[in-house]
N, C-alpha and C positions, 0 to 999 in steps of 0.2 A: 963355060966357066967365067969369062968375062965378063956379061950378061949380069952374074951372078954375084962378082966383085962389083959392078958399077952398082948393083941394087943396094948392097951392103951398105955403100960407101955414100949413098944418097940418103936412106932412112938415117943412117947416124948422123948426116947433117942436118938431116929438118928437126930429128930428137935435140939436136946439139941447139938447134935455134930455139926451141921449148922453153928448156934447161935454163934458157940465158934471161927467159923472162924476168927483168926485176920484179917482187912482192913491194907490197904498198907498203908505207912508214904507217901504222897507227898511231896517232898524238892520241885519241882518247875514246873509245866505244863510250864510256861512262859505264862501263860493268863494277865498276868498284863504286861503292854505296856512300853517301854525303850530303848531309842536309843542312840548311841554312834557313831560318823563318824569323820572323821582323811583325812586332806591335806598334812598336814607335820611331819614330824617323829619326834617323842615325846609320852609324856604319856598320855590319858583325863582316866577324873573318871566321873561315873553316879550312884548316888545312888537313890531311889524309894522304896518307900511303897508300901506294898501289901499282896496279900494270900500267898506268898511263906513262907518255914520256916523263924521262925524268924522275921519275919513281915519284911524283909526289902532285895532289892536283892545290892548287887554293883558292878556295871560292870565297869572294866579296856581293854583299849583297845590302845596296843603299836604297834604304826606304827612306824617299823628301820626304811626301806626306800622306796624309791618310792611315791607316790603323792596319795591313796585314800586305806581308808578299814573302816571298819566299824562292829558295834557288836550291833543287837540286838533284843532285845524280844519282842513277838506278833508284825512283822512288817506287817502290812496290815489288823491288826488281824485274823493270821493264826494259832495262839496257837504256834508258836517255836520258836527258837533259831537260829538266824541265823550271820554267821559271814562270811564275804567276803571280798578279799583281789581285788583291780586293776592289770589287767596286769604291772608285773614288781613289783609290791609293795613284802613288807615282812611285816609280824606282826605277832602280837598272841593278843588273846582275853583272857579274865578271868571271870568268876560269883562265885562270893563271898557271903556266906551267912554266915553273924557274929552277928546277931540280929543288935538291931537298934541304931546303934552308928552314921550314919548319918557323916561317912567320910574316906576319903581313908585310915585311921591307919586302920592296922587290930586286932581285939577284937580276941583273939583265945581261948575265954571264954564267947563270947557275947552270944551264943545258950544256956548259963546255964545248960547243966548237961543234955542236950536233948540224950534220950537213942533210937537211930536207929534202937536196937534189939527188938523193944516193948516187953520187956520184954521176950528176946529169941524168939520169933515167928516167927525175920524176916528175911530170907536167906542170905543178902544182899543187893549192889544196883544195880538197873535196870536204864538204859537208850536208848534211841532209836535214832539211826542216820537214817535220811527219804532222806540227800542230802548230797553228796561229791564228789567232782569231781576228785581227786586226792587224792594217798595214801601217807600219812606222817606214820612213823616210831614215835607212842606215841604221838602223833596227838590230843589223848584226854588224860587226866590227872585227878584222879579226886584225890584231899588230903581232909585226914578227921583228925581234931583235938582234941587231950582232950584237949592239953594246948601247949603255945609255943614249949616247950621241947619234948611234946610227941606227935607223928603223925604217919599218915600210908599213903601211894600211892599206886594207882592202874592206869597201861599204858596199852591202847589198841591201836592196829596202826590201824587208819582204812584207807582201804582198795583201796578206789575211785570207781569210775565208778557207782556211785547211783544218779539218778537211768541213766541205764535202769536196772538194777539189783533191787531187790528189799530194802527195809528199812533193815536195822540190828539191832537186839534188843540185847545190848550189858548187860552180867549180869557180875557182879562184886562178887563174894562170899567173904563173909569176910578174909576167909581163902586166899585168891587170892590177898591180899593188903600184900606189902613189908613195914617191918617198915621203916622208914625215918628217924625218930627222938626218941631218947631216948629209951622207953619199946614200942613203938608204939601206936597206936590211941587204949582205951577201947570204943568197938561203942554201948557200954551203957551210956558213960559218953562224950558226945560232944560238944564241945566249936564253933569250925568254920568248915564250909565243902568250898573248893575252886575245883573249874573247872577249867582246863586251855584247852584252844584251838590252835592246829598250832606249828609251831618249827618255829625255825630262822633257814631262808639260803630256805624256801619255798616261790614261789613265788606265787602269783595269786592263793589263796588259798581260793576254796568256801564251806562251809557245815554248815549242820542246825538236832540241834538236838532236839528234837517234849518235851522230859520229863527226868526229873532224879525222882528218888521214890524208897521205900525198896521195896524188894519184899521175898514175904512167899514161903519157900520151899511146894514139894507136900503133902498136908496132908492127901489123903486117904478116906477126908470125902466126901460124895455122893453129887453130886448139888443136887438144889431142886426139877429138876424133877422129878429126878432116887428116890428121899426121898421120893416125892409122889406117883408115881410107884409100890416103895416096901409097904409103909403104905396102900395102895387102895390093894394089892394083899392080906396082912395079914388080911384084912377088910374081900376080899372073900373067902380066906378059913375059916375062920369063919364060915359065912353063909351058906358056903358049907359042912360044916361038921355038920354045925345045923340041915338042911336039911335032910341031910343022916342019923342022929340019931332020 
């Protein structure tokens, strides 16, 4: 019977460690649909409701020069992001998540107090680049806000040649963001998170990124197979030592 309480009491902890795995924060798959397209150089704004943080995304999309580009989410409904520039054009794209103010002012308090770290759990941010034709020098830009005053950046150049090369899953560690502004961004206490796409003086500039989301360092705890694995083994020694006695 001891044997039998120690098994118990062993599978409910390693379940118990499972259990305790944090899930990731999603800032934005891009499943929710939003287009932005550009003839002439100048500013547009698109804002949209949806499952992103904040309930709201708002995409900017500045075309300096040249005649066509465009910025946007789930196009065909493909689940990404995608930003494209015409031969000869120049621009950059933006996604803004400042919750639901519903216009180009940016709220850098709109997210109210959204804490990224859930509660220290979560390593970072995660984002995946699936398409790039050309490599920009800081290319993607992501800034994270507690408040006007206070913020952090993180610059990754990516690369080009995606594919035939395969996706890049780009991780961002908190540690890895340069402060910008003031004491820098606390990513327990976040106001606005903004993406910037593209540099000026780039031309014909094409790429699409699939998700932004936190992501959990490694924790050590077993999947549920290897959980079931070891609880089925403690089961048989059990039996097997009951056997044998």
């Amino acid at each position: 019977m001891k044997y039998l309480k120690f098994i118990t009491v062993a599978v409910a902890f390693i379940l118990m460690l499972g259990g305790n795995a944090q899930a990731v924060l999603i800032i934005d798959d891009f499943s929710d649909t939003q287009s932005l397209t550009a003839s002439v150089p100048g500013i547009t704004w698109d804002f949209a409701p949806g499952s992103m943080v904040g309930g709201e995304r708002d995409l900017r999309l500045q075309l300096i020069s040249g005649d066509f580009g465009s910025l946007k989410a789930n196009p065909g409904s493909t689940g990404y992001l995608a930003f494209g520039l015409a031969p000869a054009s120049i621009g950059t794209g933006r996604v803004i998540w400042d919750g639901t103010d519903g216009s180009s002012g940016l709220n850098f308090t709109g997210l109210g107090n959204l804490d990224l770290t859930e509660t220290a759990t979560q390593a970072g941010i995660e984002m995946k680049v699936i398409s790039d034709d050309l490599p920009v020098i800081g290319g993607l830009q992501l800034d994270i806000y507690t408040n006007s005053g206070n913020w952090s950046t993180f610059l990754y150049n990516i690369p080009g040649g995606i594919p035939p090369a395969p996706s890049i899953t780009v991780l961002a560690p908190w540690a890895s963001f340069a402060i910008a502004g003031g004491l820098g961004a606390d990513f327990s206490d976040v106001g606005m998170i903004r993406l910037s796409l593209g540099a000026a003086g780039v031309e014909a500039l094409d790429f699409e990124v699939d998700y932004v989301k936190t992501y959990a360092p490694p924790s050590g705890v077993p999947e549920p197979a290897t959980m079931l694995l070891f609880g089925s083994g403690l089961v048989g020694v059990y039996f097997l030592r009951k056997r044998i006695s």
